[in-house]
C-alpha positions as CSV (number, residue, x, y, z in Angstrom):
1,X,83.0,54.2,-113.3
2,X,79.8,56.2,-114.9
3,X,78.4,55.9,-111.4
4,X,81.0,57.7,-109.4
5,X,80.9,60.2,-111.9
6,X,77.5,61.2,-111.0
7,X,77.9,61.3,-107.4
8,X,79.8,64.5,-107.5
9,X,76.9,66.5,-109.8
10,X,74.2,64.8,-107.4
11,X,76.1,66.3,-104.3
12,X,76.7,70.0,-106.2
13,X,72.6,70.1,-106.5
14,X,71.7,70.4,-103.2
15,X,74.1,73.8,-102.4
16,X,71.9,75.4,-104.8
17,X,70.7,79.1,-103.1
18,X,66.5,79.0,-103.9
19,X,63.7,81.3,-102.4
20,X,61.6,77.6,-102.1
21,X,62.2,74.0,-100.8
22,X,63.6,72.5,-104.0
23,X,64.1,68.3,-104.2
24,X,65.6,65.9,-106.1
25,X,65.3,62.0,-106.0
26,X,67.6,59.9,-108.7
27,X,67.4,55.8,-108.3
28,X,67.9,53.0,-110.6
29,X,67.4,49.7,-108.8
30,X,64.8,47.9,-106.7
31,X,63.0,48.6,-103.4
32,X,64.2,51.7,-102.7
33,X,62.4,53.9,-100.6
34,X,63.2,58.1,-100.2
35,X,60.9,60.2,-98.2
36,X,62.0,64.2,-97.7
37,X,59.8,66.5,-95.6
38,X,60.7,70.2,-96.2
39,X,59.6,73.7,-94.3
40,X,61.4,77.1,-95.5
41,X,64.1,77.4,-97.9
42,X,66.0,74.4,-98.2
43,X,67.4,72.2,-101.0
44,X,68.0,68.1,-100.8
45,X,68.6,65.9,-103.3
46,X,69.2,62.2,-103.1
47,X,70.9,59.6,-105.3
48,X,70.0,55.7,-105.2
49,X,72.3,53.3,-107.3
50,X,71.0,49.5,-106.6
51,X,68.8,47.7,-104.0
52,X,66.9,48.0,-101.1
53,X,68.4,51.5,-99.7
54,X,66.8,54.2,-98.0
55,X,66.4,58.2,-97.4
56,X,64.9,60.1,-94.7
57,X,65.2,63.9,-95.1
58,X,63.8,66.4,-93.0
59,X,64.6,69.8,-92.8
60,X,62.9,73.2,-91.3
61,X,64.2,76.7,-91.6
62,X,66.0,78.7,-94.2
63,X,69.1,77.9,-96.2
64,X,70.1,74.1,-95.4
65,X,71.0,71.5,-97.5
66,X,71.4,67.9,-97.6
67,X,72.8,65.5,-100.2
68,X,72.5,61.5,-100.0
69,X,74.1,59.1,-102.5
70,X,74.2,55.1,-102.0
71,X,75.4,52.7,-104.3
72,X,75.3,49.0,-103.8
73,X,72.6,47.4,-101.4
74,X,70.5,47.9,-98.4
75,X,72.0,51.3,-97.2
76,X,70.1,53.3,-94.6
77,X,70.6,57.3,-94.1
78,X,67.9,59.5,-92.0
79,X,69.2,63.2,-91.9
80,X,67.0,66.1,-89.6
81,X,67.9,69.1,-89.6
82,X,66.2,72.2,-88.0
83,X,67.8,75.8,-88.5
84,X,69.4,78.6,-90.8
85,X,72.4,77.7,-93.0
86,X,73.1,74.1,-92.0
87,X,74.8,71.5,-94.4
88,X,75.4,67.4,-94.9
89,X,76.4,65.2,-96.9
90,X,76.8,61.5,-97.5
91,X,78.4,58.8,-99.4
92,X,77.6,55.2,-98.8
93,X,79.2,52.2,-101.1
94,X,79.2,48.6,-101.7
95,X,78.8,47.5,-97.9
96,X,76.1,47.5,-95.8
97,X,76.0,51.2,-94.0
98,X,73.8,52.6,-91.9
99,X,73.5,55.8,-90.1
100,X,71.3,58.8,-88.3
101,X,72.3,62.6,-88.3
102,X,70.3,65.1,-86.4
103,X,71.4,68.8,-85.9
104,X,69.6,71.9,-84.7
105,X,71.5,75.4,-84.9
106,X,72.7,77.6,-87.3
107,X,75.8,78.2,-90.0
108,X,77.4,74.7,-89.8
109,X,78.2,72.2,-92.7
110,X,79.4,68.4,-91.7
111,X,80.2,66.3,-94.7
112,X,80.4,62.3,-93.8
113,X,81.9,59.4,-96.7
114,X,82.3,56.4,-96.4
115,X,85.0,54.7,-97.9
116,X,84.5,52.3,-101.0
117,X,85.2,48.6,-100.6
118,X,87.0,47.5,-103.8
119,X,87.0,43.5,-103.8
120,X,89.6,42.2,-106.6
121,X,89.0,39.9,-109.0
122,X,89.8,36.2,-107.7
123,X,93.6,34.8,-109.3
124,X,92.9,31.3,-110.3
């Protein structure tokens, strides 16, 4: 439950207005790999919660924002975006999820979830 807790406080991060590229990275686990490449004003901030996910984050002009979470294992998110004002974000949970998003333009903000898998406990 702690973990879904964070998700929405990692998420709120990245709609912060700066005059500079601002980043975060959070990740408790193994092998996980985040890379974000940044030109103008833009904020991105990624959370990692288990194994073998991974980030790409790219962004160029003023204003965007991008926010990744994953929880579980081997997760794969790439996000570019080029222009003023543009927004996503992403949850990924327990299954194996994969995805690209690319968008050039201006003053738009698409938000992605995935739904979480919930397995019950076997009845014996």
């Amino acid at each position: 439950m702690k973990k879904l807790l964070i998700l929405p406080a990692i998420l709120g991060l990245a709609t912060a207005a700066s005059a500079e590229n601002r980043s975060a990275v959070f990740q408790m686990g193994v092998g996980n790999f985040q890379s974000t490449v940044q030109s103008g004003q833009n904020a991105a901030v990624v959370g990692q919660i288990g194994r073998n996910n991974g980030a790409n984050l790219a962004q160029t002009g003023n204003g965007n924002s991008a926010a990744i979470a994953q929880i579980g294992a081997g997760h794969e998110r790439t996000v570019v975006q080029d222009g003023n004002r543009l927004g996503y974000g992403s949850i990924q949970a327990n299954s194996h999820l994969e995805g690209a998003f690319s968008r050039t333009g201006g003053n738009a903000f698409t938000s992605t979830t995935a739904e979480l898998e919930v397995v019950p406990d076997a009845v014996e």
